[in-house]
N, C-alpha and C positions, 0 to 999 in steps of 0.2 A: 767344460774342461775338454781338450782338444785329446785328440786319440793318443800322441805322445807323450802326452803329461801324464794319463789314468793309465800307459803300458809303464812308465817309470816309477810311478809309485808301487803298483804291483811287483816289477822287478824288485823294486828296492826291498820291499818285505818278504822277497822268494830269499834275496840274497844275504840279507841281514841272520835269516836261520840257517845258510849252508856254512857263513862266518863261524858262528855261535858253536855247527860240529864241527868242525874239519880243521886242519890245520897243513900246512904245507904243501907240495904239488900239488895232491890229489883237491884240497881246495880252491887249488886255481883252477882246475882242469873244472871243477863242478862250476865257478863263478863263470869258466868262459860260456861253458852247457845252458846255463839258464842265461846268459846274455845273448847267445846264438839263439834260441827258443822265443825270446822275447822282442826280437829283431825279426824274425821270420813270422811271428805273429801278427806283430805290426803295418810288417810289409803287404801279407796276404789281405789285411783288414779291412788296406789304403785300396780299394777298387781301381780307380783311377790311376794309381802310381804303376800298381801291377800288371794293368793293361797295356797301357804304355810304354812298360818296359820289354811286353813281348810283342807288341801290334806292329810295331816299325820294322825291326827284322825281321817278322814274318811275311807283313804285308810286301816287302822289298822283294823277298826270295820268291814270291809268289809273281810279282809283277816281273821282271828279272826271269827267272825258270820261265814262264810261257812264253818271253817275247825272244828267249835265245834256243829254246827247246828245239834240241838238235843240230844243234851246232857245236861247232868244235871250233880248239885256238891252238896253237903250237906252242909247246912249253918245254925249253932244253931240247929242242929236237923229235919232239911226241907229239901227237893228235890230241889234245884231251879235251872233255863234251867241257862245256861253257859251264855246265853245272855244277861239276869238281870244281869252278875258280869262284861260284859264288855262294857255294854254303860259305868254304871258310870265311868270304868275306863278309859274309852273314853275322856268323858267329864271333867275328871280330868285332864287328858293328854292334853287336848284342853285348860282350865285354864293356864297349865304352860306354855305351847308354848305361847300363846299369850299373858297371861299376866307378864310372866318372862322373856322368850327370845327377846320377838319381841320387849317390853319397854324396854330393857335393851340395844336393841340396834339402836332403834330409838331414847334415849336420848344418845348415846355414839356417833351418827351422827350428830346430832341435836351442840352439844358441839365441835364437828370435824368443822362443817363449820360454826362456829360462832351465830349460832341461838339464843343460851338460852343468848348471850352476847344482841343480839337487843331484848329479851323479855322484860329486866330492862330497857328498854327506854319505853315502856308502860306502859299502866295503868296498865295492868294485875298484883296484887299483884300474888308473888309466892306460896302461898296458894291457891290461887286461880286458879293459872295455876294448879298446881299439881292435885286440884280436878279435873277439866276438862280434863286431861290424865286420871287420872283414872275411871269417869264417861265415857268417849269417850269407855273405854277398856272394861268398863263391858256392854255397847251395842254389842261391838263385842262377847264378848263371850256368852251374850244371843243368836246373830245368831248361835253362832256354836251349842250350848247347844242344839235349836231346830233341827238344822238339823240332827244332831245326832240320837235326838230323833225318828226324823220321819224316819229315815234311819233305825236306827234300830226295829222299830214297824211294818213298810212298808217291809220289807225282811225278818225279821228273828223274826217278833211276841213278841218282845220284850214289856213286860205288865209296865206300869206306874201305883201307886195305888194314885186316884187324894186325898186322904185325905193327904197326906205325901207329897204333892206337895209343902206347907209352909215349910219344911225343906230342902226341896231342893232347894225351891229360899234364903233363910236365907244363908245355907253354902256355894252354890255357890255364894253369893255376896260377904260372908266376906271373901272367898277365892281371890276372885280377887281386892277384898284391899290390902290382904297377898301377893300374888307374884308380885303386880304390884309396888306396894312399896318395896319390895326386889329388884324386878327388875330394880327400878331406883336406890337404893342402889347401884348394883353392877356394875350398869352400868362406873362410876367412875372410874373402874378397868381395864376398856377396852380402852388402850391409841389408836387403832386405830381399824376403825370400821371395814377394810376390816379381820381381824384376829380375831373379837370377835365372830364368832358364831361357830368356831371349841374348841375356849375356854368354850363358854356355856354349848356347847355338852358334853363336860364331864365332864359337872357338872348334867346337866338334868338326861341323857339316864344312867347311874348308877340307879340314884335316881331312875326312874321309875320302874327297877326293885326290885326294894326292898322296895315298896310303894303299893303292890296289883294293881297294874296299868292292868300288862299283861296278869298274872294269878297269883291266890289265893295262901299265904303265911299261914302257921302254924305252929305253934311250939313254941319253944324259944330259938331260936339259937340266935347267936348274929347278923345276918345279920338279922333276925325278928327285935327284938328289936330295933337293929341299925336305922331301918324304921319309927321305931314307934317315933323318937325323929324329925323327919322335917316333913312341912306341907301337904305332900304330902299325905302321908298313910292317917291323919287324915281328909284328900279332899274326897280321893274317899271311904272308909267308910263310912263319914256323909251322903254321898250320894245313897250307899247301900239302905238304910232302903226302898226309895221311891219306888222301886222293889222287894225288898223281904220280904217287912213286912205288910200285909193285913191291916193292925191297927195301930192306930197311926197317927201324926203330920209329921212323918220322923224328930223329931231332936234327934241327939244323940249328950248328953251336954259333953262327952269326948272328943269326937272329935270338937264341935264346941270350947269347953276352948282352946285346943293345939292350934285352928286354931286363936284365937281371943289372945291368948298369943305372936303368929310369925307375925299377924298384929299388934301390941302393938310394936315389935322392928323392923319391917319392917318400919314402919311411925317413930321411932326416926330414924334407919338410913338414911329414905327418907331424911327427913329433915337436917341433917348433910349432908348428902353425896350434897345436891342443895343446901348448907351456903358454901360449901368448895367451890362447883364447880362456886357461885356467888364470890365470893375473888378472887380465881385463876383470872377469868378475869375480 
């Protein structure tokens, strides 16, 4: 019995008793608590998945930080160290991987060996499951978010400015509503799990270059622009400000509209794509 199956059965008998007390809000709030719990359990469990999800942006920022360390780029008319351009882009790249790829193919597994069929024998409404993936996923990528952080402050002097720190918890959050909700959108599309993450990949790893992820894009070429239409660019720019701007909240309302616009049809496809995939079986 595979590690998803023996976490859903457990769930299912954590949640069949918080049904049994509670009644109203407060037991949705408890069903989402133990679906977040049993999400994050699973996740830590999966060795390989967890590694994964932090080895690539770390290993990046680490390769990235020594070969730019000390240098500087011009941003709106300022000096800033190369370093400030790529945590954010780090932690952008850290967003997508685990809230696009890893969702997309943790529910394309999940669907493979029957799970989401024994979810509707629970209480767990599907709303409520859905939250608890996605609250489960923004715990994760607050780990990564920090360690990033302190990787790159601890190495390579990487400055945080703490006023802009509220714009950086704001667009990192509704970023990871955005790709985590596309990422169970797409997941639908991956009829078999062992072939979905070479399919991912080249949907990602394009994206990321033409997103300010690796290094700094200008101009107005059409590969620019191209950029500027998925959530990507408008991820790790929102995120800029926190490091390059002395002044300020860190929100920038452009980037956060695009990103709260790709949440707005990430969550109707969520939603369609978990109505289809509940019919199918």
């Amino acid at each position: 019995m595979s590690s998803a199956t023996t976490r859903t059965s457990a769930g299912a008998r954590s949640l069949s008793r918080v049904s049994a007390h509670g009644t109203g809000p407060w037991r949705d709030l408890r069903l989402v608590g133990w679906q977040v719990y049993y999400e994050q359990r699973g996740f830590w469990r999966n060795r390989r998945r967890a590694i994964a999800s932090f080895a690539f942006p770390l290993m990046f920022l680490l390769i990235f930080g020594a070969l730019q360390q000390g240098r500087h780029l011009t941003s709106s008319g300022h000096s800033v160290a190369y370093i400030n351009f790529y945590v954010p882009g780090m932690i952008a790249y850290a967003v997508l991987v685990i809230g696009f790829s890893n969702t997309a193919m943790a529910i394309a597994l999940l669907r493979a060996e029957g799970v989401l069929k024994r979810v509707r024998a629970t209480p767990m409404p599907w709303p409520l499951y859905l939250a608890g993936i996605v609250l489960s996923t923004m715990v994760t990528i607050a780990v990564a978010c920090v360690l990033l952080l302190v990787v790159g402050a601890a190495l390579y002097k990487a400055q945080i400015h703490s006023p802009a720190i509220p714009g950086l918890l704001v667009t990192v959050a509704l970023a990871t509503i955005c790709f985590t909700s596309l990422g169970i959108a797409v997941s639908r599309l991956i009829q078999k799990p062992d072939s979905g993450m070479p399919v991912l990949m080249l949907v990602t790893l394009p994206l990321t270059f033409i997103s300010n992820v690796f290094f700094p894009l200008e101009g107005k070429g059409f590969v620019v622009q191209l950029g500027k239409l998925f959530p990507l660019r408008p991820l790790a720019e929102g995120i800029q400000p926190a490091f390059t701007q002395a002044h300020g909240a860190g929100f920038s309302g452009h980037d956060l509209t695009t990103l709260a616009i790709w949440s707005a049809v990430g969550c109707w496809l969520m939603v369609r794509t978990m109505r289809k995939i509940s019919a199918e079986e």
